[in-house]
C-alpha positions in Angstrom: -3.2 -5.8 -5.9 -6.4 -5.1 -4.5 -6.0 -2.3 -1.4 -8.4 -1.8 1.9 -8.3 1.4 0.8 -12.0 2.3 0.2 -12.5 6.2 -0.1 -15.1 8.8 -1.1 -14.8 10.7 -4.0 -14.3 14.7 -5.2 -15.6 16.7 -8.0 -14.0 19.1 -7.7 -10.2 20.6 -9.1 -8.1 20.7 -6.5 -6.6 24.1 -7.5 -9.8 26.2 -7.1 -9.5 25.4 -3.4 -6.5 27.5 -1.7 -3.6 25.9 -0.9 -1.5 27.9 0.6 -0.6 28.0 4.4 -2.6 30.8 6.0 -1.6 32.4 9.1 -3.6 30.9 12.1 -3.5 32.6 15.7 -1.5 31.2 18.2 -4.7 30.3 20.1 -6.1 28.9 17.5 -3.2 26.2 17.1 -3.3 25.3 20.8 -7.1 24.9 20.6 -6.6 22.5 18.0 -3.6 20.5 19.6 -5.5 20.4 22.9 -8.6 18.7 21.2 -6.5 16.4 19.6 -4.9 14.9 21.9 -8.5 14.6 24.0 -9.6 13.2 20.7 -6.5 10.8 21.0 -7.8 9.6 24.4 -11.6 9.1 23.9 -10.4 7.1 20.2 -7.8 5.4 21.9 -10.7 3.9 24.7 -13.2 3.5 21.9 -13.4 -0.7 21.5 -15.8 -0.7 18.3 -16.3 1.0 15.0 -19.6 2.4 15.8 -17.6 4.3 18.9 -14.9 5.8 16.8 -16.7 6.6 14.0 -18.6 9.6 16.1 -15.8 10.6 17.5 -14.0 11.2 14.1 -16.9 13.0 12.8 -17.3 15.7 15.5 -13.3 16.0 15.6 -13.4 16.7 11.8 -16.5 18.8 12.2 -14.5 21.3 14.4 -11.0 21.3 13.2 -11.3 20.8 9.4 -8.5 23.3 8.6 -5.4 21.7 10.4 -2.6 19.3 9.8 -4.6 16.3 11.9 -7.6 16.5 9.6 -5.1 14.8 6.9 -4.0 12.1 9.8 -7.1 11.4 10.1 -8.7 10.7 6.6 -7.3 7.1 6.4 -9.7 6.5 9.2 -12.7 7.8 7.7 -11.9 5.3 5.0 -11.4 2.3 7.0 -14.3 2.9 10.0 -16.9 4.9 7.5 -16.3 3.4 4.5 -15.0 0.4 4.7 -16.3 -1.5 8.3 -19.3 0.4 8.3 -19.8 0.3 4.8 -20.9 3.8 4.3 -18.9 5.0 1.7 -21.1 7.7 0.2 -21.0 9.1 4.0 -16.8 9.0 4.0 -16.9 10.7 0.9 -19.2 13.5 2.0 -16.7 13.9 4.8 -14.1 13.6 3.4 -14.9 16.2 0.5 -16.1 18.5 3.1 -12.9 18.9 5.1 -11.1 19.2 1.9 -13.2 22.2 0.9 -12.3 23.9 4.2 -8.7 22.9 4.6 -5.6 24.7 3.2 -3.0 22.8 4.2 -0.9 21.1 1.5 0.1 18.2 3.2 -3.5 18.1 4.6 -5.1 17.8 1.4 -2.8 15.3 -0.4 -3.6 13.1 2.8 -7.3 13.7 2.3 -7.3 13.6 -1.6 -5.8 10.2 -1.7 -8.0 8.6 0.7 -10.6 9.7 -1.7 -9.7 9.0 -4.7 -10.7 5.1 -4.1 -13.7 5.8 -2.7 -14.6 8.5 -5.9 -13.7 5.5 -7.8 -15.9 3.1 -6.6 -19.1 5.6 -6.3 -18.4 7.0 -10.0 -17.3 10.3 -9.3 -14.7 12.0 -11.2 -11.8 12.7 -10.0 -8.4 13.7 -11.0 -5.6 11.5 -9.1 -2.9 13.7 -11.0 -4.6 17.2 -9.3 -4.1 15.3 -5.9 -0.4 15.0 -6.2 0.7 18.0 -8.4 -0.6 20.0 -5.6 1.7 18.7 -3.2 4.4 19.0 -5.7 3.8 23.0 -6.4 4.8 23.2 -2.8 7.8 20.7 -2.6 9.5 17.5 -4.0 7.3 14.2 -3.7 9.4 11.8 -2.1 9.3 8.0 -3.4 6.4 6.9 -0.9 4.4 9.7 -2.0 5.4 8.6 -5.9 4.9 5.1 -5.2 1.5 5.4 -3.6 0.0 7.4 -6.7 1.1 5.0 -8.9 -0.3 2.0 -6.7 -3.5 3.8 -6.5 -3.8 4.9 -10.5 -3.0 1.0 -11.4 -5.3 -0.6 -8.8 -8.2 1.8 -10.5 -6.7 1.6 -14.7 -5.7 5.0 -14.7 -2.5 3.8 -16.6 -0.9 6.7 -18.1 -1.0 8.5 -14.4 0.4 4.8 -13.2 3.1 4.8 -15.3 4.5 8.4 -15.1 4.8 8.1 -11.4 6.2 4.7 -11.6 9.0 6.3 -13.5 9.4 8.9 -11.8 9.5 7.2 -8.6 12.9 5.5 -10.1 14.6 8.5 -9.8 14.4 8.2 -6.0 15.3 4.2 -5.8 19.2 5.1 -5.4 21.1 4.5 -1.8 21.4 8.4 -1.9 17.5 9.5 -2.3 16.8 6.9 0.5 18.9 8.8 2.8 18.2 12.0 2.2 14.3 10.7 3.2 15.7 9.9 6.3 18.1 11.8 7.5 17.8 11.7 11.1 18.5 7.9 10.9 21.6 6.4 11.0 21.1 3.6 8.0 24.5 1.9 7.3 25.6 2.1 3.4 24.5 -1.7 3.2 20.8 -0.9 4.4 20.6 2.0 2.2 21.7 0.0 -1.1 19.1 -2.9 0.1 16.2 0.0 0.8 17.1 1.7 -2.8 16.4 -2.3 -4.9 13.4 -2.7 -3.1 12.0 0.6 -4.3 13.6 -0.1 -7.2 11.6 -3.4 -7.7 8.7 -1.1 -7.1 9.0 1.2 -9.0 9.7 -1.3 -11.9 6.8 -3.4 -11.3 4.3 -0.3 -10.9 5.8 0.8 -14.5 6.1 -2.7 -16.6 2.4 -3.2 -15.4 1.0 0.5 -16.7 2.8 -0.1 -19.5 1.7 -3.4 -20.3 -2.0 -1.8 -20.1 -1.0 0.6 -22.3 -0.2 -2.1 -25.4 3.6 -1.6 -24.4 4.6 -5.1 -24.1 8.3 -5.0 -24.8 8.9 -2.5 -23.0 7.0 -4.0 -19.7 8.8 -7.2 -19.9 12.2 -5.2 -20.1 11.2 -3.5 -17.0 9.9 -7.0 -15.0 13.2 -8.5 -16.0 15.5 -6.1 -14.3 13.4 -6.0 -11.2 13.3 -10.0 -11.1 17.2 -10.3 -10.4 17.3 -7.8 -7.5 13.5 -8.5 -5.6 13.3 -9.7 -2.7 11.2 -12.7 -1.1 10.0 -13.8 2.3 11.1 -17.1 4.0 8.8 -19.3 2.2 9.5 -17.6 -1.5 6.7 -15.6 -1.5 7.7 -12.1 -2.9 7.2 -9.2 -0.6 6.2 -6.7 -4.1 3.7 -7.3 -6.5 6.3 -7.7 -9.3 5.5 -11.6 -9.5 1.6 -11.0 -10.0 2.2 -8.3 -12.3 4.7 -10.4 -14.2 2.9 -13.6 -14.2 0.1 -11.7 -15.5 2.0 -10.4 -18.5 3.2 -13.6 -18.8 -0.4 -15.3 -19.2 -1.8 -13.3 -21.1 1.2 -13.4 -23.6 0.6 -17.0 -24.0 3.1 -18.5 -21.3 1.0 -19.9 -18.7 3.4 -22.3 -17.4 5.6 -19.3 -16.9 3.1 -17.5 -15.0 1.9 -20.8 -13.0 5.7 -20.8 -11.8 5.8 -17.0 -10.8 2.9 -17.1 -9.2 3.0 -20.1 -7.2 4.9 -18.7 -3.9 2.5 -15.5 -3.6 0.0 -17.2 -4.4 -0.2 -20.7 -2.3 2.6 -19.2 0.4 1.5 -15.8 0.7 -2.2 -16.1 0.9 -2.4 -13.6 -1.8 -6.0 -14.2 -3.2 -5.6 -12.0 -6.1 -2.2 -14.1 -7.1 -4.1 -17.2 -6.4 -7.3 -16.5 -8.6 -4.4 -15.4 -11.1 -2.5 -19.1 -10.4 -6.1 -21.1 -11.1 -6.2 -19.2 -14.6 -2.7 -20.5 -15.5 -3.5 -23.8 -14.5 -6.8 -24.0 -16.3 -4.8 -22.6 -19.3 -2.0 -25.3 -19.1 -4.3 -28.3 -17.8 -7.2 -27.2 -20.1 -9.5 -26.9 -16.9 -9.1 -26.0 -13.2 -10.2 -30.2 -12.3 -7.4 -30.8 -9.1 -6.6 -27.9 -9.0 -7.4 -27.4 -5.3 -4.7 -30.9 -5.1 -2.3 -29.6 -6.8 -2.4 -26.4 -4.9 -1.9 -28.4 -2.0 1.4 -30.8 -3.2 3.0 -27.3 -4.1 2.3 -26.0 -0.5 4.2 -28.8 0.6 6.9 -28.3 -2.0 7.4 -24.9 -1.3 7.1 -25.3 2.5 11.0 -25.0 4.7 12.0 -26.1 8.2 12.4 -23.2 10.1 16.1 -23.0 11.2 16.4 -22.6 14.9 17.0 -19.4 16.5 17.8 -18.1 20.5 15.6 -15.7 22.0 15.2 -14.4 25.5 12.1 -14.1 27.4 10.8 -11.2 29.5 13.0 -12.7 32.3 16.4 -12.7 30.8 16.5 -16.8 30.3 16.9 -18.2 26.8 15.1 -20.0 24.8 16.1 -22.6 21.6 13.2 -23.1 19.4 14.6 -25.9 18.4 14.3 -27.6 21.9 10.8 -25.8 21.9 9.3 -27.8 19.2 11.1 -30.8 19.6 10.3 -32.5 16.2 6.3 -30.8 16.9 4.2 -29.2 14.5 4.7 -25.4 15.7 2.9 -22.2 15.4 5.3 -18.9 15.2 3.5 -15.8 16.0 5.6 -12.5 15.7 3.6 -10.2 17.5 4.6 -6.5 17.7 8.3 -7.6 16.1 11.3 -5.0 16.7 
């Protein structure tokens, strides 16, 4: 599925640029941590793009050879490249700080904010580099696994897609998803929960590259042991992109009526517009044109749609509140805002 991720490109191999940890004078470090958290204020009080963009910028400028560099490359994607749509501009930024910057963790944080960006200006660049870096200097964990295969898939670079998928398995067990978090105290049923859903993951990521890469037996083995154990929101829609992955397969191997089925919830439920372009190709395929489809897309919203069971929650006073007295038999907006 398609990502907001737009970042700039690099050519250039990660390697030749040092990686190691240097040693950085002590006022150096409280320099750095001093203008950050200014930069935190002033970026915090900026209301528009055009005001945080600047501030990034002069931030990055100064400090390209510390730890909030990284935290900060997402942001050149999204302001730079994406609302400002200067992508050439984010990637020149971007590329710069990693030339200057030495920190491992750094750079992996700025190398995958540019890889989309490379992608989508034609420069080459080498999404494996990004993360075998990172791994010279310690384990990846499953997120780190997990986004590398996400971001090798969303731009066909299969074979990268699919050894990360797999290896990302290795790390969907209750035990890896502990060890990530050790300083939380996850009961054994949360952990076992946590470890299917990256097991879904991981599976989907991995049918899918191997599907591109003329493995079809072996993709549909891996979509049908994620489909037992995924998980799905309260209208159906699944909360991993195994259904549009697998409904894809599915199409293409000649099943659209499958796919139309799979495809339905994230599609017409989930506002997923990548499942839903995927959902009118099914339906042309079965109906032998997309003529009502737009109606039919419409009785299966209503189809798929539930009654929300009532719940009790307490306002800012103290006094409770049943939202089943609230709506009263009404049409009723839910709007979880800032949910804890």
């Amino acid at each position: 599925m398609k990502r907001l991720m737009i970042v700039a490109g690099l050519v250039v191999a990660l390697g030749l640029v040092g990686a190691c940890s240097k040693e950085v004078p002590v006022d150096a470090v409280d320099a750095a941590e001093q203008a950050w958290t200014e930069f935190r204020a002033a970026y915090n009080e900026a209301e528009t793009t055009e005001e945080k963009v600047p501030l990034i910028q002069a931030f990055m400028a100064e400090y390209p050879d510390t730890e909030f560099a990284g935290r900060l490359a997402s942001a050149v994607t999204y302001y730079q490249g994406n609302d400002m749509d200067d992508p050439a501009g984010a990637y020149g930024l971007l590329a710069d700080t990693l030339a200057k910057n030495t920190d491992p963790e750094a750079r992996y944080q700025i190398g995958t904010a540019m890889f989309p960006l490379a992608m989508e200006l034609g420069e080459p660049m080498d999404l494996g580099s990004v993360a075998e870096e990172l791994a010279a200097t310690r384990a990846l964990d499953f997120n780190e696994m997990n986004d590398i295969a996400d971001l090798a898939l969303e731009h066909e670079q299969w074979e990268i897609g699919a050894a990360y998928a797999e290896a990302s398995l290795e790390k969907a067990t209750p035990e890896a998803f502990l060890a990530d978090y050790p300083d939380d105290d996850y009961t054994a049923e949360v952990a076992a929960a946590k470890a299917e859903r990256r097991q879904v993951m991981g599976l989907a990521n991995f049918g899918w590259a191997l599907w591109n890469l003329e493995q079809p037996d072996e993709a549909m083995a891996a979509f049908e042991r994620a489909a037992p154990i995924k998980s799905v929101n309260y209208v159906g829609a699944a909360d991993t992109p195994l259904d549009y992955y697998h409904g894809r397969a599915l199409h293409a191997s000649g099943d659209a009526a499958a796919a139309m089925e799979l495809l339905s919830a994230s599609a017409i439920m989930g506002s997923d517009t990548d499942a839903m372009a995927a959902l009118r190709e099914s339906y042309a395929a079965v109906k032998g044109g997309d003529e009502g489809f737009d109606e039919w897309t419409w009785s299966q919203r209503e189809s798929l749609a539930k009654t929300v069971d009532t719940f009790t929650l307490a306002d800012y006073e103290g006094n409770t509140h049943d939202f089943a007295d609230l709506a009263d038999g009404k049409v009723t907006l839910l709007a979880f805002w800032f949910p804890t």
